[in-house]
C-alpha positions as CSV (number, residue, x, y, z in Angstrom):
1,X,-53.4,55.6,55.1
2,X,-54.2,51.9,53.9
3,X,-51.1,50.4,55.5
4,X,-52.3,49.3,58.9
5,X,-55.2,47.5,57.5
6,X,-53.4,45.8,54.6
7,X,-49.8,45.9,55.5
8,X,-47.6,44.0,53.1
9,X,-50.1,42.9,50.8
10,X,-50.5,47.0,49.8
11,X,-46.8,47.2,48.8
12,X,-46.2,43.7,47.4
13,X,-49.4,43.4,44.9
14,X,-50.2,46.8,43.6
15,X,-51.8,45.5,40.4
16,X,-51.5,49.1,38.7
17,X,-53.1,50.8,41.3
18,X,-51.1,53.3,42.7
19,X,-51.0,55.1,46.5
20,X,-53.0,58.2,44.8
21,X,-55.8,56.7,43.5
22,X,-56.3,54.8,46.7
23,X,-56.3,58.3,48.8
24,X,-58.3,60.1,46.0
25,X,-61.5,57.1,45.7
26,X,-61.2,56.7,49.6
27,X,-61.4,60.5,50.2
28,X,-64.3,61.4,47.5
29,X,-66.4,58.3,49.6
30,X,-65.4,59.9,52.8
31,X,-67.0,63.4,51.4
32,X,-70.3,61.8,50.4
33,X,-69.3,61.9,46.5
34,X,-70.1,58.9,44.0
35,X,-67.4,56.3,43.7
36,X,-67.1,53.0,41.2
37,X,-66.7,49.9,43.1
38,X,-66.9,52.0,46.2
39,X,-64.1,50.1,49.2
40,X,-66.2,47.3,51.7
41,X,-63.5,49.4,54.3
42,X,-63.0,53.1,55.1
43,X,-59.5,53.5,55.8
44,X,-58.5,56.9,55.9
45,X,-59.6,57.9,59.9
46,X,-61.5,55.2,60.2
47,X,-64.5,56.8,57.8
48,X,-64.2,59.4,60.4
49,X,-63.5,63.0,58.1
50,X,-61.5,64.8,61.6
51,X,-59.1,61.8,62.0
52,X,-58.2,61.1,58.1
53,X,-57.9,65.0,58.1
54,X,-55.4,65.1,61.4
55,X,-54.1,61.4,59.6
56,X,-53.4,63.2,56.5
57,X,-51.3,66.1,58.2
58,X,-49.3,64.1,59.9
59,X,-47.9,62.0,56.9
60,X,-47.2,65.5,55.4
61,X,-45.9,66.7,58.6
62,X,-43.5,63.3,58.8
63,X,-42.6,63.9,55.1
64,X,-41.8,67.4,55.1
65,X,-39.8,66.9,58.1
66,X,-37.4,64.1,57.0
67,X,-37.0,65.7,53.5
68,X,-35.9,69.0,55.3
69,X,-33.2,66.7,57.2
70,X,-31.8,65.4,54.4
71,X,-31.9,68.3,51.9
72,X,-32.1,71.2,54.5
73,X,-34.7,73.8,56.0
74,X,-35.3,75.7,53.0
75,X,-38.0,73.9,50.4
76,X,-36.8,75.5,47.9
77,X,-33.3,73.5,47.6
78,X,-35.2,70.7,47.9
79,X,-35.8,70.3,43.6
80,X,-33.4,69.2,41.1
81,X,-32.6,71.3,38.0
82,X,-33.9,68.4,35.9
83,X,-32.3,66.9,32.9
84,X,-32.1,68.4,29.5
85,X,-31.9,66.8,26.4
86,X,-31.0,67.6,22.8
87,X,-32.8,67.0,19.5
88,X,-30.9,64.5,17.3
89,X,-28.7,64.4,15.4
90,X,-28.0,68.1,16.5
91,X,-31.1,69.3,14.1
92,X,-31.4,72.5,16.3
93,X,-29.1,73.7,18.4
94,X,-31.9,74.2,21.8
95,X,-31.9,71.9,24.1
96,X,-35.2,71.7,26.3
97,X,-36.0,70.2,29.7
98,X,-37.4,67.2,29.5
99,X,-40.2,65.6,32.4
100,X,-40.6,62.1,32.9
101,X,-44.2,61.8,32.4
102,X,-45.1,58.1,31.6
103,X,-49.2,58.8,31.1
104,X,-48.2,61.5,28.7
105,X,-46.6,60.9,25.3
106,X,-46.1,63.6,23.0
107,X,-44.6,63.0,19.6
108,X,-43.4,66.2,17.4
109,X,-42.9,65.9,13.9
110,X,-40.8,68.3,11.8
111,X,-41.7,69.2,7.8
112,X,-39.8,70.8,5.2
113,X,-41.8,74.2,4.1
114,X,-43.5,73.3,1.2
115,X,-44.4,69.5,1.8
């Protein structure tokens, strides 16, 4: 969406902003709703809603499409099982899928009844 205006500089200085805050601030503008530190540019379609909306099916389009060539037709292949991991040092004998979620910590802790 942003890459033919800023090029490079989009993919070499990110400065923890990622791709999907960039669509989702640009697209609520677009709509007409209140933004912080609203972009001097409209990138996706020009500011123009029917060419960010055709802009924004054809990256999914192009996405979908080489995904499906390297994984096959069927989207449903396309997902990993995911990893599982154990509690230590073998406390209970479950394992449990775990999710790499870095903006989401969780931490569990485990008392003895009567404490």
């Amino acid at each position: 969406m942003a890459e033919p205006v800023l090029g490079e500089a989009l993919t070499l200085n990110r400065r923890g902003i990622n791709d999907e805050s960039l669509v989702d601030k640009d697209l609520r503008a677009l709509l007409g709703e209140p933004v912080d530190g609203p972009f001097a540019v409209q990138y996706c379609g020009i500011g123009d809603i029917d060419t960010c909306r055709d802009a924004l099916w054809t990256a999914i389009d192009t996405a979908v499409t080489r995904v499906a060539v390297e994984r096959g037709d069927d989207p449903a292949t396309w997902l990993s099982e995911g990893q599982r991991l154990r509690f230590a040092p073998g406390l209970i004998d479950d394992d449990f899928r775990a999710t790499n979620r870095p903006t989401f910590q969780q931490v569990i802790e485990f008392a003895r009844p009567g404490d």
